[in-house]
C-alpha positions as CSV (number, residue, x, y, z in Angstrom):
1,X,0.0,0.0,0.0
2,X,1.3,3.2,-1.0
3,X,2.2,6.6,1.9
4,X,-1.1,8.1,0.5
5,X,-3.4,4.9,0.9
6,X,-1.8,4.8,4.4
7,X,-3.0,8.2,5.0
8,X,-6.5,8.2,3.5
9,X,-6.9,4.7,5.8
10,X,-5.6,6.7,8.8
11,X,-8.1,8.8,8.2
12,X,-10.5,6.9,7.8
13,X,-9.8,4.7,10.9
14,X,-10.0,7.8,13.1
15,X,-13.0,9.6,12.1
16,X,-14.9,6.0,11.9
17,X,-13.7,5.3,15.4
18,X,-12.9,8.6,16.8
19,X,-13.8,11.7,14.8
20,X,-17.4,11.6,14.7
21,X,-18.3,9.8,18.0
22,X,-20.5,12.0,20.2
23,X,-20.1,12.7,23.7
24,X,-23.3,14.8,23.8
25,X,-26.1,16.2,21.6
26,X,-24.3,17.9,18.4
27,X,-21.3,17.7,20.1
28,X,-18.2,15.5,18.6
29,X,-14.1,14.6,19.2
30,X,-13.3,17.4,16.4
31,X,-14.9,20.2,18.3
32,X,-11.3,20.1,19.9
33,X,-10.1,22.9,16.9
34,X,-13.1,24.9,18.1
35,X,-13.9,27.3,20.6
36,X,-17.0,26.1,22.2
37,X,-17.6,28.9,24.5
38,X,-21.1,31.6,24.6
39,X,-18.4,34.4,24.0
40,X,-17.0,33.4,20.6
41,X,-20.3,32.0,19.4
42,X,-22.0,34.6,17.3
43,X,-18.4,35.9,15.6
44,X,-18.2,31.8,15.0
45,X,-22.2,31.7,13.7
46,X,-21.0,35.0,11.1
47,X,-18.1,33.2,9.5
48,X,-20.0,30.4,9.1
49,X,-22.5,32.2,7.0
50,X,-19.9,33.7,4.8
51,X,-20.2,30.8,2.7
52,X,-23.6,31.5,1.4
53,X,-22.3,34.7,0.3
54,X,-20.3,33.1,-2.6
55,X,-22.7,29.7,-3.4
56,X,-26.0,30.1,-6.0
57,X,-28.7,30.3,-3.7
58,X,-31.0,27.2,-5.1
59,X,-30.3,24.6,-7.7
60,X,-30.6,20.7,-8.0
61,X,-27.0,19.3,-6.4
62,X,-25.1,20.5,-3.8
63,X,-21.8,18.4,-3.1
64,X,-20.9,18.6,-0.1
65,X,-17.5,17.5,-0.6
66,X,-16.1,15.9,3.3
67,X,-18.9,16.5,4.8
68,X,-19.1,14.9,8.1
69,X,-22.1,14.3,9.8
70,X,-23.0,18.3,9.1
71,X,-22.7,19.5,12.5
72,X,-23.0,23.0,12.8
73,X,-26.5,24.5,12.8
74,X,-24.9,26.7,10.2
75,X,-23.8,24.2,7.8
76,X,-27.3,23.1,7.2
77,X,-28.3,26.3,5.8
78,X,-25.9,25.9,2.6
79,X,-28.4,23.0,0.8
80,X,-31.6,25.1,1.8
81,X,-32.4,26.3,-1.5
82,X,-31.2,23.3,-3.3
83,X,-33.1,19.6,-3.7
84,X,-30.7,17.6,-2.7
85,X,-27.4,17.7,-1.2
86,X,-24.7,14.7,-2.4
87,X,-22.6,13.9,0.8
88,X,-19.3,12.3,0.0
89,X,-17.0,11.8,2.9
90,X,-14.6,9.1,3.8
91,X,-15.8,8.1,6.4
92,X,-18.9,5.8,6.9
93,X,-20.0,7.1,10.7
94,X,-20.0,10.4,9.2
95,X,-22.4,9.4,6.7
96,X,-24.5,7.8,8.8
97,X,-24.9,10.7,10.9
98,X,-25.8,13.2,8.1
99,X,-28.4,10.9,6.9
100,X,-29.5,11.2,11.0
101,X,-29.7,14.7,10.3
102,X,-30.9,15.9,6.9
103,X,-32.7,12.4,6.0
104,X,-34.2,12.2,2.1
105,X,-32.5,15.9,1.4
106,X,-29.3,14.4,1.2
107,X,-27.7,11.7,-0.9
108,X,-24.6,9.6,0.2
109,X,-21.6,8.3,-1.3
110,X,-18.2,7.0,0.8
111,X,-15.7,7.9,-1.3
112,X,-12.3,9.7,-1.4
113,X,-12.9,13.5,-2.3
114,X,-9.5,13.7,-4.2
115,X,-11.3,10.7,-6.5
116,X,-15.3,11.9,-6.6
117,X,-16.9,9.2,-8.3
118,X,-19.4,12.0,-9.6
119,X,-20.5,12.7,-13.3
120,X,-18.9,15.4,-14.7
121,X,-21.1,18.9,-14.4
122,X,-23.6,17.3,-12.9
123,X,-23.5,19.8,-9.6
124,X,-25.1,23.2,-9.2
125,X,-22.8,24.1,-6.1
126,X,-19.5,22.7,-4.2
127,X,-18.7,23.4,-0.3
128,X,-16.0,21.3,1.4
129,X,-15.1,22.7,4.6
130,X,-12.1,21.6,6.7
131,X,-11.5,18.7,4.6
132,X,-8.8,19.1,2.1
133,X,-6.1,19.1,4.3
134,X,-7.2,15.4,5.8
135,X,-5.3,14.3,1.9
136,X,-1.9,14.4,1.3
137,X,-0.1,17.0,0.1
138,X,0.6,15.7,-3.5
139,X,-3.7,14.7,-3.8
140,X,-4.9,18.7,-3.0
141,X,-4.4,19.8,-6.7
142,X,-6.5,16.6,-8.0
143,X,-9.1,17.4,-5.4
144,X,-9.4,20.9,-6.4
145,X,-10.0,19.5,-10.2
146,X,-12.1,16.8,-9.1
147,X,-13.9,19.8,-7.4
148,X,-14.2,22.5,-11.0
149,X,-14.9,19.0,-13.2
150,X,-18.2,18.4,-11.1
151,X,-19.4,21.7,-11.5
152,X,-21.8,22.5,-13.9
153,X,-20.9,25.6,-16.4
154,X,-20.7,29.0,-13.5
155,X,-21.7,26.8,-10.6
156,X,-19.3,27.8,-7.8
157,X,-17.2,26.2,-5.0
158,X,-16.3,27.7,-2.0
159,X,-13.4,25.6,0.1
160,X,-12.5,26.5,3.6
161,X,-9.2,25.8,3.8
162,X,-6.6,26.3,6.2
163,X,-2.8,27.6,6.5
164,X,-2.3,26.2,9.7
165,X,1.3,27.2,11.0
166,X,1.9,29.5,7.7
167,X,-0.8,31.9,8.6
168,X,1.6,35.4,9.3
169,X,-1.1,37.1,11.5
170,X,-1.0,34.2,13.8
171,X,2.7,33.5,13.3
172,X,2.9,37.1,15.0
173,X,0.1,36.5,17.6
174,X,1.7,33.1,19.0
175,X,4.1,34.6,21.2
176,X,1.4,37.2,23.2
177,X,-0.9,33.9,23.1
178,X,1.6,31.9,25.1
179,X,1.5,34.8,27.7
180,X,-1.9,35.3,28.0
181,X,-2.3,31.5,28.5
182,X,0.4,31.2,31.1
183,X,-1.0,34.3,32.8
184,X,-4.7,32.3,32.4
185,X,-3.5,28.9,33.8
186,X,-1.7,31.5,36.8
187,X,-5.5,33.2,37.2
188,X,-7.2,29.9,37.0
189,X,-4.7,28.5,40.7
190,X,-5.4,31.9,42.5
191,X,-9.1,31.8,41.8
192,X,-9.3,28.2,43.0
193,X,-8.2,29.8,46.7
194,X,-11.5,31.9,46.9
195,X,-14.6,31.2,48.1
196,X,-16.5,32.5,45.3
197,X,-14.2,32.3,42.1
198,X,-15.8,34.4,39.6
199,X,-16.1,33.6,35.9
200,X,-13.7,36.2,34.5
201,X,-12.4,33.8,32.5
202,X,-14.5,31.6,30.6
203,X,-13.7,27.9,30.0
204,X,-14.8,25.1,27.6
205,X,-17.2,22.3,29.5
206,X,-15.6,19.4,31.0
207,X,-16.5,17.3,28.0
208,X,-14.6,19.8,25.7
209,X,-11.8,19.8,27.5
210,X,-11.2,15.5,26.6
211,X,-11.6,16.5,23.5
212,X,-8.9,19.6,23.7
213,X,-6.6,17.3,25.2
214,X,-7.2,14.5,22.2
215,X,-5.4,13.7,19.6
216,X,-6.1,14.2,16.1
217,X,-5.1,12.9,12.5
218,X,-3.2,13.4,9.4
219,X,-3.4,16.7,8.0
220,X,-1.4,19.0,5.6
221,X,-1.7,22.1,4.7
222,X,0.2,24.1,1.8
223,X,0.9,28.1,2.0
224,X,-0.7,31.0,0.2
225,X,1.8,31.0,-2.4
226,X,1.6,27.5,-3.4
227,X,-2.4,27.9,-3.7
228,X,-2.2,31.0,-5.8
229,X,0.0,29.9,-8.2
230,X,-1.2,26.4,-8.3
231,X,-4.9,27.4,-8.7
232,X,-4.7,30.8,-10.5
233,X,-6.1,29.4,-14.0
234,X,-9.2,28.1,-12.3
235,X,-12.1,30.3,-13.4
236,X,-13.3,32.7,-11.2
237,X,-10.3,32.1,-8.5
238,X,-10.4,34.4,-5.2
239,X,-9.1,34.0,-1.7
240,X,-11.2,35.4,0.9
241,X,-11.2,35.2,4.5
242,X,-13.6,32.8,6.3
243,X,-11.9,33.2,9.0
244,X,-8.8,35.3,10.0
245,X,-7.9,33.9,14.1
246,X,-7.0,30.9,15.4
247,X,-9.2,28.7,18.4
248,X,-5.6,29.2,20.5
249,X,-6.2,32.9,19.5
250,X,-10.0,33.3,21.3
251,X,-9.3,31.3,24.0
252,X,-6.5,33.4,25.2
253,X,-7.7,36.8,24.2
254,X,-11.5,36.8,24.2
255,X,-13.4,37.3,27.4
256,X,-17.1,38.5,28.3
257,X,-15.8,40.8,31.0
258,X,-13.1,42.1,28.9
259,X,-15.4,43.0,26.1
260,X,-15.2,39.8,24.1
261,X,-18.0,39.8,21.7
262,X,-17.3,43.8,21.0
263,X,-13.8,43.0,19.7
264,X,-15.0,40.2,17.8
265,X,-17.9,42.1,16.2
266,X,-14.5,44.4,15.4
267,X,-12.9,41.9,14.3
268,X,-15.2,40.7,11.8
269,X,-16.1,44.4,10.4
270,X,-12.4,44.5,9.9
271,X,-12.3,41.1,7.8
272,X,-15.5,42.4,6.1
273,X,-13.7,45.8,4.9
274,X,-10.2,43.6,3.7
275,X,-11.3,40.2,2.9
276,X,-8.2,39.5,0.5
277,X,-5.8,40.7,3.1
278,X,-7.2,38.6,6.2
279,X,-7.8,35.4,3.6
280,X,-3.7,35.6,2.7
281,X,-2.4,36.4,6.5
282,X,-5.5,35.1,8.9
283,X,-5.5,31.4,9.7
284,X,-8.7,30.4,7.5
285,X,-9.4,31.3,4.0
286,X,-12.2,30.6,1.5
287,X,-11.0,29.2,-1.9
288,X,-13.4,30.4,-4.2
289,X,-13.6,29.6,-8.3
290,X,-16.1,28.4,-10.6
291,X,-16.9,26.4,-13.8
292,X,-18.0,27.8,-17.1
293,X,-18.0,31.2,-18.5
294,X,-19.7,32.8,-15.8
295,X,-20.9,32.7,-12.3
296,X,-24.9,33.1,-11.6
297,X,-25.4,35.8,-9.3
298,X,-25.1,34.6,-5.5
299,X,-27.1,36.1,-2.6
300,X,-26.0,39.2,-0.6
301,X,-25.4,39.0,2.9
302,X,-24.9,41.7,5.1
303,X,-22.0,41.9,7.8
């Protein structure tokens, strides 16, 4: 078996017997990468929704290209205005679980997303969120064609992608997030001394803290440079930011009493005004591109 069947089995192993296992309602291994606390949910419910800004708001197919058991509230709005939505994912527990949740709106198909076994244009719209970097690092170009060949003529895609250590804003954050989470962890002993702690500091639930401290899988991710030169001839291609800070980032600068949600609403006002900027320096980007001649017009969404 070649390194990249050992990789795709890897990840398939995990999400089938780790990944996508609850441990409570909606709630699964992977929400380790996310910030699960009230403070960082509505900037996390607004990047979520960017993706509807770029996608055709109805049609026949959506792929959802590594999608998982779809579980974000948010992620279910993407297929709204479409009659189906084709689920492909590696994993058969994922599967299982999207069927769970969307039933006879979706369609399902275990399969590798860098080989869709999927008719050429045959799909009206393409998300694949977080799931590109699961292949190996050779199998993200074919991927991203697999992705344009399924489209049918100006259907768009819209990836979420991320730059994991390459992102420069976060390069540049990562000392001052160290401190913050040392001073955090020195807050956290001292408040343990008091009668009545208060909750200046917000943390995860017990549950979400197992899944902080677990281990996760294969992943890969290539740089800015090496997406825009590799995907510049794809019709329609744009980098935007999804999302421009890290989970490390809100956990150890977001806080309710220290105005949390206000510099978050900031935040993403500032992402809003320079969405090329944040999508080449923040940690997450949207890779955005198209089949065809043109694009149909997508809906408008304010910040």
């Amino acid at each position: 078996m070649s390194r990249s069947e050992d990789v795709k089995q890897e990840v398939r192993a995990f999400y089938d017997s780790v990944g996508w296992q609850q441990i409570g309602e909606g709630l699964y291994q992977n929400a380790r990468y996310e910030d699960l606390r009230p403070v960082s949910q509505e900037y996390l419910h607004r990047c979520h929704l960017r993706v509807l800004d770029h996608l055709a708001p109805e049609g026949r197919f959506l792929l959802d290209a590594g999608s998982g058991p779809i579980q974000y509230p948010e992620y279910l709005t993407y297929s709204q205005g479409y009659q189906r939505r084709v689920c492909v994912d590696i994993s058969h527990t994922a599967l299982v679980a999207a069927r769970d949740r969307i039933g006879d709106h979706g369609l399902y198909v275990v399969a590798d997303v860098a080989h869709l076994p999927l008719k050429a244009a045959s799909m009206d719209g393409l998300v694949s969120l977080h799931t590109v970097h699961h292949l190996p690092a050779e199998e993200h170009l074919p991927a991203f064609e697999g992705f344009l060949r399924c489209l049918k003529p100006g259907a768009r895609a819209v990836i979420v992608y991320s730059w994991g250590s390459q992102s420069s804003l976060m390069k540049a954050a990562q000392p001052f997030i160290r401190i913050m989470n040392a001073l955090a962890g020195i807050y956290r002993r001292l408040a343990r001394s008091h009668a009545s702690p208060t909750a200046a500091i917000e943390r995860p639930t017990e549950a979400a803290e197992r899944l902080i401290r677990t281990a996760g899988t294969f992943t890969f991710k290539h740089n800015y440079r090496w997406m825009r030169d590799n995907l510049k001839d794809f019709p329609g291609f744009d980098i935007r930011v999804w999302r421009s800070v890290s989970t490390s980032f809100l956990r150890a600068f977001i806080f309710r009493p220290l105005f949390g949600k206000r510099l978050l609403r900031l935040l993403f006002a500032l992402e809003n005004l320079a969405p090329h900027v944040f999508g080449r320096i923040g940690q997450y980007p949207m890779l955005l591109f198209h089949a065809g001649p043109e694009a149909p017009s997508t809906r408008e969404r304010s910040g």
